[in-house]
Every structure is written in structure tokens, then in C-alpha cells.
C-alpha atoms as one frame of an Amber mdcrd trajectory, in Angstrom:
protein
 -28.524   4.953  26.092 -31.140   2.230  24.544 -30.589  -0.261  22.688 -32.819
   1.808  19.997 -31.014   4.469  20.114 -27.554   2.861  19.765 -28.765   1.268
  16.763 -30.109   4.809  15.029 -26.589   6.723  15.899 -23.996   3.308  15.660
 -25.981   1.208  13.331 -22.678  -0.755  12.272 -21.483  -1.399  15.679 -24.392
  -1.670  16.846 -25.327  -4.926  14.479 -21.894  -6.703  15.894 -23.173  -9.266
  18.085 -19.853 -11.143  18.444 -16.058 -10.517  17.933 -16.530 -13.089  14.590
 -18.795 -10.651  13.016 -16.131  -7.479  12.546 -14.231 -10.954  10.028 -17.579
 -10.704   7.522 -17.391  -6.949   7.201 -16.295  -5.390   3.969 -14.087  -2.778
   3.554 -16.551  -0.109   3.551 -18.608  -1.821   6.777 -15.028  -1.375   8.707
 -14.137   2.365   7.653 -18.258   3.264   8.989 -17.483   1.059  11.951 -13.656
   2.827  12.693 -15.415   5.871  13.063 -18.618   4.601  14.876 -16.042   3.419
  17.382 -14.526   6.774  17.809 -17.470   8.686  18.118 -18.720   6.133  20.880
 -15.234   6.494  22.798 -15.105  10.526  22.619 -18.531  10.364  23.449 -18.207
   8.035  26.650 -14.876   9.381  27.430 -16.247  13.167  27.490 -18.957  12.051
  30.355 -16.824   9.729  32.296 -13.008  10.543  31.678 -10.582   7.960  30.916
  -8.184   6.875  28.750  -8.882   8.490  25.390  -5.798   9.345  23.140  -4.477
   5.598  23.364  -7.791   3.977  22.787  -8.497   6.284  19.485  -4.933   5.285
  18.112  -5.719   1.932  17.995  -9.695   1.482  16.335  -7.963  -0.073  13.025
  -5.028  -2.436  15.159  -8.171  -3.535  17.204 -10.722  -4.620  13.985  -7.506
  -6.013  12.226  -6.287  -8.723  15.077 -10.150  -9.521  15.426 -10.474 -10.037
  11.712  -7.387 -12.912  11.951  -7.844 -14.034  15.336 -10.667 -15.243  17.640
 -11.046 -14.036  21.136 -13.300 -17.064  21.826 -10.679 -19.026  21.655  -7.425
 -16.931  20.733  -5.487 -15.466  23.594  -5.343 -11.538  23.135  -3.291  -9.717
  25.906  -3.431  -6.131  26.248  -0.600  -4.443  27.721  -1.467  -1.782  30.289
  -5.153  -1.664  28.729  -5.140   2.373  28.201  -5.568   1.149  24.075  -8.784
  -1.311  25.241 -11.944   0.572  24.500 -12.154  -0.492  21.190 -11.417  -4.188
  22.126 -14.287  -4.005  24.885 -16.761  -2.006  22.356 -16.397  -5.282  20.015
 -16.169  -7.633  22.548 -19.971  -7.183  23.817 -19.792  -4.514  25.994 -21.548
  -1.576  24.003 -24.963  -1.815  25.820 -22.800  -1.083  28.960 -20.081   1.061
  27.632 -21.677   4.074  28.963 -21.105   2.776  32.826 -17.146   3.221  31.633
 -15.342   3.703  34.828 -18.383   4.363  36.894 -19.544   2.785  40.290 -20.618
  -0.920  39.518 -19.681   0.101  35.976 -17.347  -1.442  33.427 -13.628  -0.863
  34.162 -11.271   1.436  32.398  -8.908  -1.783  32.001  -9.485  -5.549  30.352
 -10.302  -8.060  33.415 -10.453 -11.564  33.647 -14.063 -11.648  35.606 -15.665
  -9.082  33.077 -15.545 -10.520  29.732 -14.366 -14.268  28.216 -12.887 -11.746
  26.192 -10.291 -10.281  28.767  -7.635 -13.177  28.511  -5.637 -11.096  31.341
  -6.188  -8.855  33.769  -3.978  -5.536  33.424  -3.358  -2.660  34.510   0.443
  -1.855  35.020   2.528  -1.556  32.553   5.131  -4.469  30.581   3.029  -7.757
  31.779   1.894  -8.519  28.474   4.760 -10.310  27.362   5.230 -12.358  30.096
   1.822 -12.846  30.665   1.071 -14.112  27.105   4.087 -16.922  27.181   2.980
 -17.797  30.291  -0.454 -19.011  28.185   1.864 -20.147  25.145   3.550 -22.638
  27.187   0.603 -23.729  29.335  -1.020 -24.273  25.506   1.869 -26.564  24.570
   1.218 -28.536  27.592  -1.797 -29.255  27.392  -1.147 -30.057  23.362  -3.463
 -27.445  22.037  -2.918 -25.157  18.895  -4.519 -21.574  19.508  -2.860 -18.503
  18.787  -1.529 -16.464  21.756  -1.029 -12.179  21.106   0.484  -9.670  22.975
  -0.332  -6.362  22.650   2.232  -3.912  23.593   2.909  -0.197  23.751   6.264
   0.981  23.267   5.928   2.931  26.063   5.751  -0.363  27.912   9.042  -1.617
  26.115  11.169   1.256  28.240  10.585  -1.704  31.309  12.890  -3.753  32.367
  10.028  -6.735  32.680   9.267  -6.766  28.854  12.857  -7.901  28.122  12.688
 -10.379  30.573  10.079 -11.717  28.686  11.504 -11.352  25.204  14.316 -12.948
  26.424  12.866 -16.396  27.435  10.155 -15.831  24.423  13.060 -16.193  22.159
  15.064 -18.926  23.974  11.607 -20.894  24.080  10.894 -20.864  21.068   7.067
 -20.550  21.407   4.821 -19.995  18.825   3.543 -16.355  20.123   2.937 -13.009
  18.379   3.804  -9.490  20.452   2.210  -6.933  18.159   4.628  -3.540  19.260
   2.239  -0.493  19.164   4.704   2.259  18.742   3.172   5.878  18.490   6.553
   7.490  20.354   4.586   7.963  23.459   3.681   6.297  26.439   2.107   8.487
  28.523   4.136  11.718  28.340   6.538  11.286  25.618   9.335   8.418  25.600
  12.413   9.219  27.021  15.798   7.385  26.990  17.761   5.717  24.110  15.947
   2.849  23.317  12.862   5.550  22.251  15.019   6.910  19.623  16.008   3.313
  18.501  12.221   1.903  18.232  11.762   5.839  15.728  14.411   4.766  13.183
  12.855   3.408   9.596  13.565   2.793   6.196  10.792   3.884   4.927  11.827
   7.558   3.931  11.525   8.745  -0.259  15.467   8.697  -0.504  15.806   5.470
   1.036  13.943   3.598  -1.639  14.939   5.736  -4.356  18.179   5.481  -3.790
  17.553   1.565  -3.593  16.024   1.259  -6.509  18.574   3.560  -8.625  21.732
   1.425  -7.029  19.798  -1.836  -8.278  19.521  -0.408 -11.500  23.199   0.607
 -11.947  23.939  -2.433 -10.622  22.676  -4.341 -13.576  24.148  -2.469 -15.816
  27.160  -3.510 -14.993  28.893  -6.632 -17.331  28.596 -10.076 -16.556  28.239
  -9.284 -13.018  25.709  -6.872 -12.812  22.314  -9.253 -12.060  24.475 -11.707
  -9.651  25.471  -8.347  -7.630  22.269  -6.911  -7.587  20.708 -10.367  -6.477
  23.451 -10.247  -3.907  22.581  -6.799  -2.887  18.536  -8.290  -2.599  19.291
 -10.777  -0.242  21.810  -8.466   1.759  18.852  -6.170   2.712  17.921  -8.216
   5.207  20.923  -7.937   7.384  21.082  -4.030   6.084  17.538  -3.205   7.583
  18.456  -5.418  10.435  21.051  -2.775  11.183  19.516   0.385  10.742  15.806
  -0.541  12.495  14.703  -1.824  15.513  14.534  -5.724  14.046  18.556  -5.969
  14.974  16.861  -6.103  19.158  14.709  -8.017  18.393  16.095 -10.610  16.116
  18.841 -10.827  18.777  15.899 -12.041  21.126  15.258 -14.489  18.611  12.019
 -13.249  17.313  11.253 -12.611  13.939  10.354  -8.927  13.091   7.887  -7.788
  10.599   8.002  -4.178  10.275   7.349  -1.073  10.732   3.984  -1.328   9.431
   1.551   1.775   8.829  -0.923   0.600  11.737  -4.025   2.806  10.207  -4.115
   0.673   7.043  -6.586  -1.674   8.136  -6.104  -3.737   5.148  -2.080  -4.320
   5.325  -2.619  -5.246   9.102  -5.169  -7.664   8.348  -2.890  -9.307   5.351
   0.284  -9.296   8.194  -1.794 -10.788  10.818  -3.173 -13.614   8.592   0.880
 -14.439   7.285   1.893 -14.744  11.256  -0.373 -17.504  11.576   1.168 -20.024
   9.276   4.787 -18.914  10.897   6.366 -20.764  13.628   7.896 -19.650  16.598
   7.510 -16.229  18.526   7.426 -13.305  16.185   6.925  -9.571  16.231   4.971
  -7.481  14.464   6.438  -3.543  14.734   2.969  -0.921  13.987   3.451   2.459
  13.854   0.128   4.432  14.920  -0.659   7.981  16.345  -2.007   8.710  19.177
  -5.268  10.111  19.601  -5.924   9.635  15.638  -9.254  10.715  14.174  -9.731
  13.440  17.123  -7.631  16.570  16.771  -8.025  18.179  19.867  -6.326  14.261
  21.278  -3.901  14.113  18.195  -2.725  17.918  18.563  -2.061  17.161  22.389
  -1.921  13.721  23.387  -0.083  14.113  26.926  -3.578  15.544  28.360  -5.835
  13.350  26.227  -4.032   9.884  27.740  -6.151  10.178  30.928  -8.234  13.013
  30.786 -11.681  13.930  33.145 -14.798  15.164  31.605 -14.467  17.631  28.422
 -16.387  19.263  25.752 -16.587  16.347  22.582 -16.932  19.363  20.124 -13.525
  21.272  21.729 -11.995  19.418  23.317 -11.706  21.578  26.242 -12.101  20.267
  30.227 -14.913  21.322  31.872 -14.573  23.444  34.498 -16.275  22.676  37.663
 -16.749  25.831  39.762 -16.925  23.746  43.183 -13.070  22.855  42.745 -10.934
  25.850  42.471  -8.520  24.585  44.662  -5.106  23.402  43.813  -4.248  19.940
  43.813  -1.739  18.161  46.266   0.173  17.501  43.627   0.457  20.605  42.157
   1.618  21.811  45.943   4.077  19.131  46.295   5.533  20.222  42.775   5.572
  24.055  43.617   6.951  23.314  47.049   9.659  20.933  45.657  10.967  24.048
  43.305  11.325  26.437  45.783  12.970  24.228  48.290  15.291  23.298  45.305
  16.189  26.891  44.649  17.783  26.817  48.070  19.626  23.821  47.851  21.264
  22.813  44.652  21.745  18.690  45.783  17.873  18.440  45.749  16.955  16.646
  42.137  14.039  14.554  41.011  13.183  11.651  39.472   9.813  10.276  37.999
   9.046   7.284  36.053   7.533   8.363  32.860   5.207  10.729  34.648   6.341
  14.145  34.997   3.013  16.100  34.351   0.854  13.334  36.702   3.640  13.619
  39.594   3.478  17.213  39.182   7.494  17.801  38.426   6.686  18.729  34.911
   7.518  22.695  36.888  10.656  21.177  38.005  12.185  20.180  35.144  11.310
  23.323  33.058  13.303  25.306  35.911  16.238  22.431  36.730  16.370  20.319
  33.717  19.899  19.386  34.902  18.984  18.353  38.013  15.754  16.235  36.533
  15.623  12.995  35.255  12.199  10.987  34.339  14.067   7.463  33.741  10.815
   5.850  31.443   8.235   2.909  33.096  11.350   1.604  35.366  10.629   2.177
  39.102  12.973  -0.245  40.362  15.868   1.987  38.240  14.460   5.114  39.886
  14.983   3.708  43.464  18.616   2.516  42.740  19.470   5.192  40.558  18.119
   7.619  43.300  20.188   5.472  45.857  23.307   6.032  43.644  23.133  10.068
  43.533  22.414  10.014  47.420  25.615   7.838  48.008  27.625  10.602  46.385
  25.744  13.453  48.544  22.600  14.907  46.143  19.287  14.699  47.680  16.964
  12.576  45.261  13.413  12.913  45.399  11.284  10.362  43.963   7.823  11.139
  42.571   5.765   8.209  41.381   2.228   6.865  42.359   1.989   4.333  45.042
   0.533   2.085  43.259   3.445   1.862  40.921   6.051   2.280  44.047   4.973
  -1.463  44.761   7.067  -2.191  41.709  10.219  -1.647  43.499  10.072  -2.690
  46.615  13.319  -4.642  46.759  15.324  -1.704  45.773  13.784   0.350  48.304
  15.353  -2.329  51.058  18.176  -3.241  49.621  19.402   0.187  47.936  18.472
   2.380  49.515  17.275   2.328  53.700  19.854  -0.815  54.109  22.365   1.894
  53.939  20.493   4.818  55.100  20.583   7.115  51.995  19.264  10.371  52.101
  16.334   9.452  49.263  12.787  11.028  49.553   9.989   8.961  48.212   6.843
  11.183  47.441   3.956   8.659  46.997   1.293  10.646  44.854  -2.411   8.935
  44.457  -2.092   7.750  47.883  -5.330   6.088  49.128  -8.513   5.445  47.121
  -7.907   6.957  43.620 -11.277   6.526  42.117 -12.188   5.627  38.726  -9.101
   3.891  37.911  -9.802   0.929  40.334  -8.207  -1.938  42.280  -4.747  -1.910
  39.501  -4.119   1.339  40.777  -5.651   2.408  44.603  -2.484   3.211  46.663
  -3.842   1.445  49.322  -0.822  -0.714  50.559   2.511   1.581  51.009   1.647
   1.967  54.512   1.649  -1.666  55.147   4.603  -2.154  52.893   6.685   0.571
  53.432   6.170   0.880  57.613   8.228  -2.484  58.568  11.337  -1.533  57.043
  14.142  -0.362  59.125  15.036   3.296  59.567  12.209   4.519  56.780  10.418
   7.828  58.071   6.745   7.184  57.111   4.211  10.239  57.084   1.059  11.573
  55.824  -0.037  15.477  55.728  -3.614  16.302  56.479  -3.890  19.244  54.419
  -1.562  21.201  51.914   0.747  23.428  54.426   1.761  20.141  56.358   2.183
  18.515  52.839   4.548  21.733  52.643   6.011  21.135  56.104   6.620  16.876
  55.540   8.561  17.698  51.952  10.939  20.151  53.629  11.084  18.013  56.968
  12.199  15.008  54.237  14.510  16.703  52.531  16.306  18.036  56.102  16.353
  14.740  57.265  19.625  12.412  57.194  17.969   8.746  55.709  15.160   7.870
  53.659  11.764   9.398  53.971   8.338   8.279  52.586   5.982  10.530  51.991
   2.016   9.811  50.848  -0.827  12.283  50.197  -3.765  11.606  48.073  -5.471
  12.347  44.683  -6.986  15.512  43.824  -7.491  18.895  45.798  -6.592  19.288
  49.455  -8.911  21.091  52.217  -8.374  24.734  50.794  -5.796  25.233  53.762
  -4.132  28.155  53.125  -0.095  27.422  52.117   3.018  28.975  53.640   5.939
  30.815  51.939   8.629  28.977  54.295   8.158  25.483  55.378   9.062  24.393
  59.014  11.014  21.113  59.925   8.475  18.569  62.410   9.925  16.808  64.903
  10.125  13.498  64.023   7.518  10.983  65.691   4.968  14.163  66.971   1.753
  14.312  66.511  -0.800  17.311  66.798  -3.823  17.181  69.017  -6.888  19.255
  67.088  -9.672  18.787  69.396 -10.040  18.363  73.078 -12.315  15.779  74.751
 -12.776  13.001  77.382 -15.766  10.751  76.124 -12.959   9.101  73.819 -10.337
   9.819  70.861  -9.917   9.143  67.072  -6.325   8.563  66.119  -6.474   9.698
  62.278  -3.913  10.020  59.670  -3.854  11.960  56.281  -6.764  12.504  54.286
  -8.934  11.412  56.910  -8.372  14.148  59.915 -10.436  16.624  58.754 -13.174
  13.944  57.820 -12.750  12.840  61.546 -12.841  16.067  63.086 -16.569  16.691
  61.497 -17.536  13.494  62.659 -16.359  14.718  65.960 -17.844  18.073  65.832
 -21.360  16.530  64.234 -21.375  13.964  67.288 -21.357  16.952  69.518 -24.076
  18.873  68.136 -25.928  15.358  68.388 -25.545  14.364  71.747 -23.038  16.480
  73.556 -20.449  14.228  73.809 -17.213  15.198  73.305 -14.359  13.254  71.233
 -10.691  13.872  71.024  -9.468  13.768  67.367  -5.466  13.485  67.148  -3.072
  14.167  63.828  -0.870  11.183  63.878   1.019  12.831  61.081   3.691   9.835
  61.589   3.149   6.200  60.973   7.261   5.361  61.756   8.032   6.801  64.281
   4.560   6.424  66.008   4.160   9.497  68.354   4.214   6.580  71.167   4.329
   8.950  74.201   0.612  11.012  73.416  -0.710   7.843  71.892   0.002   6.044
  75.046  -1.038   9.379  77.176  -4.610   9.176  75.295  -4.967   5.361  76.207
  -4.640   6.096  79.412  -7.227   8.356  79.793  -9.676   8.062  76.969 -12.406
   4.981  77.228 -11.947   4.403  73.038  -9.710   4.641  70.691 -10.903   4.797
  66.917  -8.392   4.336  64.437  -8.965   5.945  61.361  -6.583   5.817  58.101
  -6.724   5.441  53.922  -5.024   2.317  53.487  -5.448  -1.348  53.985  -6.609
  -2.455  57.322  -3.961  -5.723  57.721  -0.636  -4.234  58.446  -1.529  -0.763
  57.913  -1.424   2.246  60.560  -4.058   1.125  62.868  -2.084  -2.377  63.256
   0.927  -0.241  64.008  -0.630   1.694  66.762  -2.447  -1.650  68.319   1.461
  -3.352  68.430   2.831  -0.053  70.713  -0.565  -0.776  72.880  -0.108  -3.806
  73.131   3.762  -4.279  73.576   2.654  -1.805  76.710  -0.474  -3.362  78.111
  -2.294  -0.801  77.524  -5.385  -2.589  75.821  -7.188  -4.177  79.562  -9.113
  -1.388  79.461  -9.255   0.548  76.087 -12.099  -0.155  73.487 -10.174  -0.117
  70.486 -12.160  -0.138  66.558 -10.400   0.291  63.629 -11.141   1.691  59.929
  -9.891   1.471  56.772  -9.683  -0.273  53.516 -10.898  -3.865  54.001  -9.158
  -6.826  53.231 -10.362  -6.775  49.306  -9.830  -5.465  46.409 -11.724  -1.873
  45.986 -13.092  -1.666  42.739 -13.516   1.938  40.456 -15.813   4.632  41.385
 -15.052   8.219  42.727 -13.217   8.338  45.449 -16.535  10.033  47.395 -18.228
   6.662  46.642 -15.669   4.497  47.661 -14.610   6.239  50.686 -18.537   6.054
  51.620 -18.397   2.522  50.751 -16.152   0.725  52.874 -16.937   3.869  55.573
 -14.115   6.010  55.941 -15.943   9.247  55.017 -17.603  11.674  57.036 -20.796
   9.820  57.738 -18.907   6.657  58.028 -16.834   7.771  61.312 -19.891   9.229
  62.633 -21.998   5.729  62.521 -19.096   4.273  64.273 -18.545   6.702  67.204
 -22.212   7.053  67.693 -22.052   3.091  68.334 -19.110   3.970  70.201 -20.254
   6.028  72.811 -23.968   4.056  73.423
């Protein structure tokens, strides 16, 4: 889009040059430029997919904290950074805004080394807090007097981290503002008591009236009456305190304003300005709905949070006829069921994502035997390790990115003492458009060193069938990772079989050398092998690893026997990931003097967003990729 044509269909947003000009505009300027925000969003968002529904429920929060504060020299954290869009659209970014998500595009998510603007990088969820008195105190060091703002979901308040924060917030003493977006939904919606705490108010008709007709008996009342109803005044405090949400938090010593309607633009703006003159950390509770000003996102806000291309005018995806296939995660969820009707100890747990882990199917047919604990992975892990102490089969669903989030637990809770847990690590890999915050790219390399942890990876949907029930046969914990989106169009079985643990499957015959692959990239490595062929009539081995612990040792040391290469192909980070796995068993058996060994995989950097076919071509683990490195291979 040109800069002429931005400035014919968003002629108010257009005209912001800096985050200081949205302080100038008048009332009127800000209700054309609310909606010339949304209509850029559901516009971008319709071609590129992203994070819609939070973004639209926060266009008046946004132009309110950058009417009081100043980004040039403010702090403004963003928890998570689903609500950013607005924030980057006014923060200079609207001649780019179109490249949302794409390859060497803007990201979905505020970063430090994209915008003066982007105070912190985010990304996962509950940092904000943290993160933001982390700049408070660093401020106080260095004797400076900018404000510092935190930005936070309430969604992101189910996590244990954000407490942790509050809690040395308030014993600080800091001079800090977290600004508690509360729409009753993080991604799906909120779950667990403290949800149903944040939703009480004292806002309803019969509350006030009833106030206002007690104050008025009150006075009536002899001699007494004013004293008592002055009394009554300044016991509201402590009243409100007990019915609403400011009883937590003044207990973490903040001081709470609110709940405040956080569409009127105008009230914000007023609140905002009265936290600057106030000393130490306070909190500002706003109550907003998500997906506001788009109904298709208000009227179903679960499948507008991250959503992929759709029709602006509908709302409706759009279908794409060259992906009829179903999704690994929609096979792991339908395979989970019916091994579940079989076996009443199988029950699963996700962290706040029952629709994205694809156990949404699950809990409508065992909600007894379901539990989706909120944005607390480490709880899932212990809580898992708990029901497999007492003889239930847990199965954890949750993306690997956000698995990294509980790593301790996994040790310490659950494969110290061998518990029967099943960890199904969804988004494995290179997820695309999301970017580095959340590639999956390390649970090999984290998960592959710990004692007595079965590690495997299907390479198309009836092995992803085969792994789940092989996991959930198993006595100890199991890791299991398969990737984003659809699988190879395999077709799937109605009984699963149980693999022998540490065995491999060789696919393709062949003595001019071997590629050792693993998950998503077999079937990528067996056209490289078959396109090699057809080239020069060599012929390459290509063997299903399946497991990364145990290692199918006795073929992989067969095939470096006989085979003059070895080419080591996986979807995860190169340092400590499967290919360094397989070169420690050659090596603790001498069998590298005369094997050519070349490894691929994720380099040692952070990926950035794109789809995963870009990225995958980028750093050459694709199709094409394999092939350039056997045909130097075999020269």
C-alpha cells in the first residue's frame, strides 16, 4: 500500500508522525482514528493472520496511555504482545504494517531491535510485570524520573510469574503502573478461581441504588444521622476492598483504581494522567471486550485470538483447496479420545489451550477426566506428576515452546521418579509466522539428556497414532513432538500398535550413503533421495529414526559400518539436538575413522517469522535443501 493511498483511506492515522501527536488530537480526531485503526488491523490481519480479537479490544487503552505517557522516553511493556497492533500502528510502523508477520516483515509481537518504541521484547505470557520493575529499579539507580507501565492481560494474571512480580512490586515500593486488561479471556476463556475473582464489581444498578437510598436514610436519622453516613463514606473503601479484586491487590501493596470501562477513551485518559502524580506502584483494573468494533471477533473471540487469512466482510476463513488434510493436532486429539475410551486412567491436561492443543474433543467427551489448569505449565507438569503417583495416566498437551517453561518440574517431578506422564509437544519445529518467541526448536536438546525420558518424533499421522498409544503403554515418562499444521495425507489406522522402544524403520535401500532423519523431515529426505536418483543414479539409504532416547544404536551403528556418509537430518536446533546425539553413540564406538558425517538443522540463531516453507528453505532443511547437500555429498 502507498503512502498515497494510506493517506486517502486512513487520513487520521495516516497524519500521526509520532506517538506525541495521538496527545494533540481532539475528541473527535481520536473516535475517526479508533476506527481507522481497526479497519487497518482487520484489514492486515485478513491477508496475513495474526492476532486479531486482542489487538481490536484494546484501540482506546492504546491512544489513552499514549495520550499521558511518552514512549520516547516512558517505559511501556506489553504483556504477551497479542493486544500490540495498535501500539505498533502509532508507534511508526504503518508504512510497513502490511509486511505483519511476513518473511523480513514486521513481527506479530513488540521487539526490542524493531522499534525505540518496543521497551521489551515479548512473547510469552506474565513477563510484563517483572520485566517493567526490573526498568523501575534500574531508573532509581541511575536517579532518573520516567514513568514505567505494564500492560497486562488477565489471562496472563492466571501465572504463577505475575505474582512473583506483584509481590516484590509491592514490597519495593517502586513507583510503577501495571494497567490489568481484563476482558475474561485469555486465549480460550479463563479458567480457575482467581477468573471469577478478577469478574466481581460494584458497578451493578442495585449496588448504587441501594447506596445511595441507605445514605439517605441514614441522614435522616437524629443527631447521628450525617456522622453515620460520613462513617459509612469512608467505610466504602474497605467494603469495595472486600467484594472486588482491589482486596489482592492491595494485599500486594499496590494501590487499585478500578474497574474502569476501558472503551471510554476519555475516563482512561483522566485515570492515566491522576497515576502520574501518585507514588509508589499502583494498578489500574480496565475492563474491555475482546474483539470490540468487529462482530464476527466479538461474537467469537476464541477463533479470532490467532486466526489465518479470512474474509474482512464475514468473517469467515478462507478455505484453501490445496489443504484438505487434517492437522496433526487434530489426529493427536482424535487418537487421544479413543485410546481414552479404553482406558479410564488416561486424562489430560493443557495450559489454557484446549482448542490449539486439540483436546477441546476431549473434554467435551471426558470433562471429568480433563483439566486445562490456565497459563501455568510448571503446575501442569507437577500436577500431572501428582495424578500419575496415584496410578492415572496424565497426558500433557502444550506447545514446545511453552514446555520450556517447566523444565524443572519435568526433572524433578516427574522422570526423577519415573511417573507414568506423557508430554505431547504440539508446534514442534519451525512454526512460522509467529517467530523466534515461539519455534519449538529446542525440546530435543532439552528434553533428550534427562534420565529415563522416552523421546520420539512420528513422520506422518499413523506413527503419530502409533507413538501416543506406545506412550501411554509405556511404564515412565514419554515425550512426544510433531509439528504445526497438516501431516503427509498418510492414511490413519483404527487400532494403534505399540513400537518397540529404541527401533527405527529403514524406508529406502542403498549403498552410495544414508540420511538418518527424524520427524517432519523423512519424507522431505526420502524425495531428496529419490530426486538424487533420477539425477545421477546414485542411490541413498534414508532411515526413520523415530527415537531420539533410546537411539536405535544397533542399525545406526550397522549403517556406519557400511555406508561412506551419514547425513543427519532433524527440525530442531543443531547444538545438542538429535544429530549431536547420534555423533556421541559414533563416537563413544569409534565408528567416525571412516564415516563422512554432515549434519542439518536449525542453526545456532534465533529463526525469525515467516511460513514455515520459507524458513525450512532458509536455513535448508526442505526438500531442495537435502538435495544440495547430498549432491555435494556424493561428488
Amino acid at each position: 500500500m502507498t503512502e498515497q493511498t494510506l493517506q486517502e483511506l486512513f487520513p487520521i492515522l495516516a497524519a500521526i508522525k509520532n506517538p506525541g501527536d495521538v496527545q494533540a488530537m481532539d475528541e473527535k480526531e481520536l473516535t475517526r482514528l479508533g476506527e481507522e485503526i481497526r479497519r487497518m488491523i482487520i484489514q492486515t490481519v485478513s491477508t496475513t493472520g495474526g492476532h486479531l480479537a486482542p489487538s481490536l479490544g484494546v484501540v482506546e487503552l492504546t491512544m489513552a496511555l499514549l495520550r499521558v505517557f511518552n514512549p520516547a522516553r516512558d517505559r511501556i511493556v506489553w504483556d504477551v504482545g497479542h493486544q500490540a497492533y495498535a501500539y505498533k500502528l502509532l508507534t511508526g510502523r504503518l508504512g510497513r504494517f502490511h509486511t505483519l508477520r511476513q518473511l523480513d516483515g514486521i513481527s506479530g509481537f513488540p521487539r526490542i531491535c524493531e522499534s525505540p518504541f518496543d521497551h521489551f521484547g515479548v512473547g510469552h505470557s506474565s513477563t510484563s510485570i517483572s520485566a517493567a520493575l526490573g526498568m523501575a529499579a534500574a531508573r532509581d539507580l541511575a536517579h532518573q524520573d520516567h514513568k514505567v507501565v505494564a500492560v497486562i492481560g488477565d489471562g496472563s494474571m492466571t501465572a504463577g510469574l505475575a505474582y512473583e512480580g506483584l509481590n516484590q512490586a509491592g514490597g519495593l515500593g517502586k513507583n510503577m503502573v501495571v494497567v490489568l486488561n481484563d476482558n475474561e479471556m485469555s486465549i480460550s476463556r479463563n479458567v480457575g478461581a482467581l477468573s471469577s475473582f478478577l469478574s466481581r464489581k460494584l458497578s451493578k444498578r442495585w449496588v448504587q441504588r441501594f447506596k445511595k437510598e441507605a445514605e439517605s436514610i441514614m441522614r435522616q436519622i437524629p443527631r447521628i444521622g450525617d456522622d453515620l453516613a460520613e462513617y459509612a463514606r469512608r467505610s466504602e473503601d474497605s467494603l469495595k476492598s472486600f467484594f472486588t479484586p482491589g482486596m489482592l491487590f492491595e494485599a500486594f501493596r499496590f494501590t487499585y483504581i478500578g474497574p474502569l470501562q476501558g472503551h471510554d477513551m476519555r475516563m482512561l485518559t483522566n485515570v492515566f494522567q491522576q497515576t502520574r502524580e501518585l507514588e509508589g506502584p499502583i494498578l489500574v483494573h480496565v475492563l474491555t471486550k475482546k474483539g470490540k468494533g468487529y462482530a464476527p471477533a466479538e461474537t467469537n473471540p476464541t477463533f479470532f485470538h490467532g486466526v489465518g487469512c479470512f474474509e474482512p466482510e464475514t468473517g469467515a476463513a478462507r478455505k484453501f483447496a490445496d489443504c484438505p488434510l487434517p492437522s496433526y493436532t487434530e489426529v493427536f486429539g482424535s487418537t487421544l479420545c479413543k485410546l481414552a475410551e479404553k482406558d479410564e486412567r488416561v486424562v489430560a491436561i493443557t495450559a489454557a489451550m484446549p482448542e490449539g492443543t486439540g483436546v477441546s474433543c476431549f473434554a467435551d467427551r471426558f470433562p471429568e477426566r480433563f483439566f486445562d489448569v490456565g497459563i501455568c505449565e510448571q503446575h501442569a507438569v507437577t500436577f500431572a506428576a501428582g495424578l500419575a503417583s496415584q496410578g492415572m495416566k496424565p497426558v500433557v498437551a502444550i506447545y514446545s515452546t511453552f514446555m520450556q517453561r517447566s523444565y524443572d518440574q519435568i526433572v524433578h517431578d516427574v522422570c526423577l521418579q519415573n511417573l507414568n506422564v506423557t508430554f505431547c509437544l504440539d508446534r514442534g519445529g519451525l512454526v512460522g509466522e509467529d517467530g523466534a518467541t515461539h519455534h519449538g526448536v529446542y525440546d530435543l536438546s532439552f528434553l533428550r539428556h534427562i534420565p529415563g525420558l522416552v523421546v520420539m518424533a512420528p513422520r506422518n499421522e499413523p506413527e503419530l497414532q502409533h507413538m501416543l498409544a506406545t506412550a501411554l503403554a509405556h511404564e515412565g515418562p514419554v515425550a512426544l513432538r510433531y509439528p504445526r499444521g497438516v501431516g503427509e495425507g498418510a492414511a490413519l489406522v483404527e487400532t494403534p500398535e505399540i513400537l518397540p522402544l529404541g527401533r527405527g524403520e529403514l524406508l529406502r535401500e542403498g549403498s552410495d550413503g544414508v540420511i538418518v532423519a527424524l520427524g517432519s523431515r523423512v519424507n522431505p529426505a526420502l524425495e531428496a533421495a529419490r530426486m538424487l536418483c533420477e539425477e545421477t543414479g546414485r542411490e541413498v539409504a534414508v532411515f526413520n529414526a523415530r527415537f531420539v532416547k533410546p537411539l536405535p544404536e544397533e542399525h545406526l551403528l550397522a549403517l556406519a559400518a557400511s555406508q561412506p556418509f551419514m547425513l543427519l537430518v532433524e527440525e530442531n536446533a543443531l547444538p545438542g539436538g538429535f544429530g549431536s546425539a547420534v555423533l556421541e553413540l559414533l563416537a563413544d564406538h569409534d565408528a567416525l575413522s571412516s564415516l563422512r558425517v554432515k549434519r542439518l538443522g536449525v542453526p545456532d540463531r534465533f529463526i525469525e517469522h515467516g511460513s514455515q516453507k520459507e524458513l525450512r528453505a532458509r536455513v535448508g532443511i526442505n526438500r531442495d535443501g537435502i538435495l544440495n547437500t547430498l549432491r555435494a555429498l556424493v561428488r
